[in-house]
N, C-alpha and C positions, 0 to 999 in steps of 0.2 A: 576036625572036631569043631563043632558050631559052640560057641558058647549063650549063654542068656541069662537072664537076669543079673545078679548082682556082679555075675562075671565078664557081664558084655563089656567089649572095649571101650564102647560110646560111657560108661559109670566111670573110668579110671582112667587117669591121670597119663596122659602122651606118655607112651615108651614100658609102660607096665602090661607086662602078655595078662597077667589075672589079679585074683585078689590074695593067690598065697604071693604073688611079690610084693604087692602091697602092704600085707603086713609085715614082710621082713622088712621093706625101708622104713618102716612106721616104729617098729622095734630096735630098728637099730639109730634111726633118731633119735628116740629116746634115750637109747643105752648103747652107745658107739663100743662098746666092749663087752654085748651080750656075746655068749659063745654059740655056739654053732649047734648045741644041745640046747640050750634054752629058745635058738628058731627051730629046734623041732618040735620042741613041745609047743608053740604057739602058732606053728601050722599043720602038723601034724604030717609030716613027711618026715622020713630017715633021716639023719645028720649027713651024709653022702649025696641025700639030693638037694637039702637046704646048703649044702656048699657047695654043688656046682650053678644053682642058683643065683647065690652072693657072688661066685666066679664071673658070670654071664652078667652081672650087673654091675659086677666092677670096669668087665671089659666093654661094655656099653657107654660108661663111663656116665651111668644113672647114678651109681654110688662112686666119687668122687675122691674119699677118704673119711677119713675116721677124725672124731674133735672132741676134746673136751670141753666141757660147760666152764664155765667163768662166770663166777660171781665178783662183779667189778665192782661194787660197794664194796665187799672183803678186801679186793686188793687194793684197794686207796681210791676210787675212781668213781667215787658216786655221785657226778652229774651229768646227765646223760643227755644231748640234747640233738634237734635234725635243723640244721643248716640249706636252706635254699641259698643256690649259689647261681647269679644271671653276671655272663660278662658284661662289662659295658662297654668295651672296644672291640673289633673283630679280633678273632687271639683261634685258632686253628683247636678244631676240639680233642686233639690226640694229646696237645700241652696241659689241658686243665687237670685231667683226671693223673695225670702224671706226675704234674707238680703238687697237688695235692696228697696225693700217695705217699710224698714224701716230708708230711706235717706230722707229727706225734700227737697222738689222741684223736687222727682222722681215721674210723673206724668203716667205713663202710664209704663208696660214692656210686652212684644210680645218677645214668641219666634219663631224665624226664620228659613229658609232653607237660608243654604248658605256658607260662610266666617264666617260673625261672630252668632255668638251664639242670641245674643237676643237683641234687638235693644228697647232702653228707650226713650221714651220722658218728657224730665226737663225741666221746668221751672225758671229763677231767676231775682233777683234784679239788675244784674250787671254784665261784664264781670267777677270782679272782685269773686261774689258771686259762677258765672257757673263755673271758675276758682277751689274756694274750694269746691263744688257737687265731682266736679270730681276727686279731691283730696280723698274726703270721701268713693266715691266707691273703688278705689285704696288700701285704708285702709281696708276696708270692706274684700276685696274678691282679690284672685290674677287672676288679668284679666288685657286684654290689651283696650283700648277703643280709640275708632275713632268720634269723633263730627263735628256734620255739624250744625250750627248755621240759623236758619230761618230768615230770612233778613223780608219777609211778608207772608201774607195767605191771599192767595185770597179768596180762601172759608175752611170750615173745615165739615161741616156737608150738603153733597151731597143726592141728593134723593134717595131713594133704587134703583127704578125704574125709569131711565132716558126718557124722553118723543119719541124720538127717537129707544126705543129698543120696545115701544108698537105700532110702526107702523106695517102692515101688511106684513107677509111676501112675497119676490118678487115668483111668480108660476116658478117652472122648464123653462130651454129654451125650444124651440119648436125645435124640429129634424124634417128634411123634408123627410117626406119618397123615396122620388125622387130621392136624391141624391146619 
C-alpha cells in the first residue's frame, strides 16, 4: 500500500506507520486513561483494532507507559526553574547525571550541546528551598551552574504534530520558458 499526502511517512513523526497512530499517541497524551472505546471513536476503527494498535505501540516501546498530570503548584512546589550545569574539573559523564538523580526537586536532566554540560529542570517549595537544591548540587559534584527561574508556562506538553506542518505542500514556482 503506497501511502500520500497527509499519510506519507516523510509528514510523521519516526516510528508511526500513519496518522490513525498518531492520533492514538496524541490522545492518549492527552488522556493516559482514555479507553479503548473513546480511540475508536477518534479514529474510527473497531475497539479490537485500536488495541491491537496500542498493543504494537506498546511493544515498540513508542508508548512507554501511562502518567499522570501533576499540578506541582497544588502539591507545594511552585517554583519551577532550568539549571545549566558545566563541570569544572574532569568528572567522567556517567557520575553527573547519577549524582544528580539523587537530589530532591531534581526533576528532569538533558544533556546538551553547547556552554554548559547538562541543563536540569527543579522543582521547589521556595526561593529559599531552590536556594538549598543548588547548594546540594554544589556539594554533590564540582560544577558551576547558571539558573533561570520560570516566572509561568504557558503550555508544557505540545502536540507532536503541529496542525500547520500537515498542510499541503506549496508545488515548485513556475519558470516561464519565454523568458
Amino acid at each position: 500500500m503506497t501511502r500520500t499526502g497527509a499519510d506519507a511517512p516523510e509528514d510523521l513523526p519516526g516510528g508511526l506507520n500513519d496518522s490513525i497512530d498518531l492520533a492514538i499517541i496524541e490522545t492518549l497524551r492527552r488522556d493516559g486513561r482514555a479507553t479503548l472505546s473513546v480511540l475508536s471513536q477518534r479514529t474510527g476503527l473497531s475497539v479490537s483494532a485500536v488495541q491491537s494498535r496500542v498493543q504494537k505501540l506498546e511493544r515498540r516501546r513508542i508508548i512507554t507507559g501511562y502518567h499522570a498530570g501533576v499540578d506541582y503548584k497544588a502539591l507545594g512546589y511552585p517554583i519551577s526553574a532550568f539549571v545549566s550545569v558545566t563541570p569544572t574539573t574532569y568528572i567522567d559523564d556517567a557520575v553527573i547525571p547519577e549524582r544528580l538523580h539523587t537530589i530532591p526537586g531534581v526533576m528532569s536532566c538533558y544533556s546538551v550541546a553547547g556552554a554548559p554540560s547538562y541543563l536540569l529542570l527543579v522543582r521547589t517549595g521556595s526561593p529559599e528551598m531552590l536556594e538549598e537544591l543548588l547548594n546540594s548540587i554544589h556539594r554533590a559534584l564540582p560544577v558551576s551552574t547558571q539558573t533561570t527561574v520560570v516566572l509561568q508556562a504557558y503550555f508544557e506538553e505540545a502536540p507532536l504534530v503541529r496542525p500547520e506542518s500537515r498542510l499541503p505542500r506549496s508545488p515548485a514556482p513556475r519558470t516561464n520558458p519565454s523568458a
